[in-house]
C-alpha positions as CSV (number, residue, x, y, z in Angstrom):
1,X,9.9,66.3,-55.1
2,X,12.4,68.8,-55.1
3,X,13.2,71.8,-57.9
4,X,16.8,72.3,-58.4
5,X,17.4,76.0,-58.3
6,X,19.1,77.0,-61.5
7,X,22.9,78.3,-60.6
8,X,23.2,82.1,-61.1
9,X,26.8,82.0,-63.3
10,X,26.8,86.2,-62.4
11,X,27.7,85.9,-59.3
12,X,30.7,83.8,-60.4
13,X,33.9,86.3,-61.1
14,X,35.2,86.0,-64.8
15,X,38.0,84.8,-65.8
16,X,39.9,87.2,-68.3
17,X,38.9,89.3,-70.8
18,X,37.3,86.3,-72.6
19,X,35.3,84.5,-70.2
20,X,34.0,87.7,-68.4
21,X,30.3,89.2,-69.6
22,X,30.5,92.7,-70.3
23,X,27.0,93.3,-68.7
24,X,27.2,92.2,-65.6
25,X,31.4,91.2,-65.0
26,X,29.6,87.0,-64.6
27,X,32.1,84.1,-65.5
28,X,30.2,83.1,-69.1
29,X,30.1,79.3,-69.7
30,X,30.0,77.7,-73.1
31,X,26.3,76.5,-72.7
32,X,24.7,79.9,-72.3
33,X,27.1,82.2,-74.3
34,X,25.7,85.2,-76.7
35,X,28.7,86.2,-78.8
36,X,28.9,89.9,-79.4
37,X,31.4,92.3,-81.2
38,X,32.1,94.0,-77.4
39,X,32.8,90.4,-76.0
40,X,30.3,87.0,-74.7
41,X,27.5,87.3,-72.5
42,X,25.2,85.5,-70.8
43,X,21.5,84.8,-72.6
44,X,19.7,86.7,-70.2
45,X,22.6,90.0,-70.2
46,X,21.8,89.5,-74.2
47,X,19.4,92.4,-74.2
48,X,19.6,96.3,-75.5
49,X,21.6,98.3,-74.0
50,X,18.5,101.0,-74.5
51,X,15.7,99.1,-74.1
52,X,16.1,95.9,-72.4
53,X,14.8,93.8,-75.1
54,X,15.9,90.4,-75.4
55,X,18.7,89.7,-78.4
56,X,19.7,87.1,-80.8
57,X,22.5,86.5,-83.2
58,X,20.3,88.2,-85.6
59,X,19.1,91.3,-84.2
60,X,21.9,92.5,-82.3
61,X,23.7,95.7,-83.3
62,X,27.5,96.5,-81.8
63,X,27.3,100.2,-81.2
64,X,30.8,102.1,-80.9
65,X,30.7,102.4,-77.2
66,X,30.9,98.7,-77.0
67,X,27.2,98.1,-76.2
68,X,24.4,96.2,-77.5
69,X,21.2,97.5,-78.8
70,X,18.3,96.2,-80.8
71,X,18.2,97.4,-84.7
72,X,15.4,99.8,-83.7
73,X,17.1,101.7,-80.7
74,X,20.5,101.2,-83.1
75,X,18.5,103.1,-85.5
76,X,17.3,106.0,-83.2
77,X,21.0,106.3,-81.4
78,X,23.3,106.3,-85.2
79,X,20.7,107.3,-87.8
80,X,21.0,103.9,-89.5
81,X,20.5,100.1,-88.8
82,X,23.4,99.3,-90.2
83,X,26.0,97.2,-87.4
84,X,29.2,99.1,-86.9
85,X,30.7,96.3,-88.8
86,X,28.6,97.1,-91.9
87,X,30.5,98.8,-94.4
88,X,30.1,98.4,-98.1
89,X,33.0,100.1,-98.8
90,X,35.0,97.7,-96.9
91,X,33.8,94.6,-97.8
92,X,36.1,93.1,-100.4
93,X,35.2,91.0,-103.5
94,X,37.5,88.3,-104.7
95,X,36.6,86.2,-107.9
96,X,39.1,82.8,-108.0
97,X,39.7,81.6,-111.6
98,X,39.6,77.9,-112.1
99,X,41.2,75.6,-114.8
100,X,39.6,76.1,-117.7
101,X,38.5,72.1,-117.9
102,X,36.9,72.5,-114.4
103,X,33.4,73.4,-114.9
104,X,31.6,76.8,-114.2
105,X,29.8,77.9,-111.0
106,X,25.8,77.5,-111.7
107,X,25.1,80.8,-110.0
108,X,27.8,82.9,-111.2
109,X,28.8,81.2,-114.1
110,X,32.6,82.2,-113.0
């Protein structure tokens, strides 16, 4: 019985800004793409930038110069674990007013 060698999508040029992994320049496919701030990569380019630990949608952290890190090495390089994208000042609040028939919200009660 034969194993089928898994095909190495790297060695594949990108195509575009979009389809290109920032890691390692590999065309990314739909069925193994990591979405980042700094663009999509392949699962196993997913890792910090600093460390080379293995990433996921919840423990990635866009630094400014476009690279991934780990909360922890995010922490060491900016001083906080906050993502880039993390600002409470920006984030806005926005309260919609409904009818007064229609009922209230059972968390807010707006």
């Amino acid at each position: 019985k034969t194993k089928s060698m898994p095909l190495d999508t790297t060695s594949i040029p990108g195509e575009g800004e979009l389809g290109t992994c920032p890691r390692c320049t590999g065309k990314v496919f739909a069925a193994e793409k990591m979405v980042a701030a700094s663009g999509f990569y392949h699962r196993h380019c997913f890792r910090c930038s600093f460390c080379s630990q293995p990433l996921d949608s919840t423990s990635v952290c866009d630094g400014p110069d476009n690279k991934i890190y780990c909360r922890v090495c995010y922490k060491r390089i900016r001083g906080s674990s906050k993502p880039r994208f993390y600002e409470e000042s920006a984030v806005a609040v926005h309260t919609i007013q409904g009818k007064e028939t229609d009922r209230a919200c059972p968390r807010c009660n707006g």
